[in-house]
Steps between C-alpha positions, in 0.01 A plus 500: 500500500233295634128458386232339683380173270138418554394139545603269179685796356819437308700753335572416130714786368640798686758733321636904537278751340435862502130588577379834318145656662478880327814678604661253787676177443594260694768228490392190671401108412231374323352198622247248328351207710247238395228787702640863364776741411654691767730793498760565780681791485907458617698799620422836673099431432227450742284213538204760339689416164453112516118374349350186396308437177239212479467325132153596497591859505739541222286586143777520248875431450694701316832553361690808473810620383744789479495711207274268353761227370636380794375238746424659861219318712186448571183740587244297748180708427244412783101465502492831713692689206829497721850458233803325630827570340741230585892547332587101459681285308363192367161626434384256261523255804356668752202615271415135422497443862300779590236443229498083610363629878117605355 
């Protein structure tokens, strides 16, 4: 897996997650830089599955969990109503991250 850093880019945390849009998911790595959060998809996926997301385009961060007790991931809601479902651990951490970029 290979992504294309922009100029003065450097990638501060990268881990496994499973990305949930409607009914499809994708397994793939998240990736936070000091510039955005980028999603490449691993496995039998095309490159249509990979996207970028600028700071400025994220409007909330939210935790979810599964059946309501137990800690799942984050939700990335985005100025153009979009709602990104990403299965992680270590949420706390990458939410404080996320929410430092604005």
């Amino acid at each position: 897996m290979k992504i294309d850093l922009k100029a003065n880019e450097v990638v501060i945390k990268a881990g496994n997650t499973l990305h949930t849009s409607g009914a499809k998911e994708s397994r793939g790595k998240l990736i936070i830089t000091n510039q955005r959060i980028y999603f490449k998809s691993t496995g039998d996926t095309t490159d249509a599955d990979d996207f970028e997301i600028l700071p400025k385009e994220i409007s909330e961060v939210l935790f979810y969990n599964k059946l309501m007790i137990i800690p799942q991931g984050l939700d990335l809601k985005t100025t153009d109503g979009r709602m990104l479902r990403f299965t992680l651990k270590g949420r706390n951490d990458w939410c404080r991250l996320i929410t430092s970029m604005n």
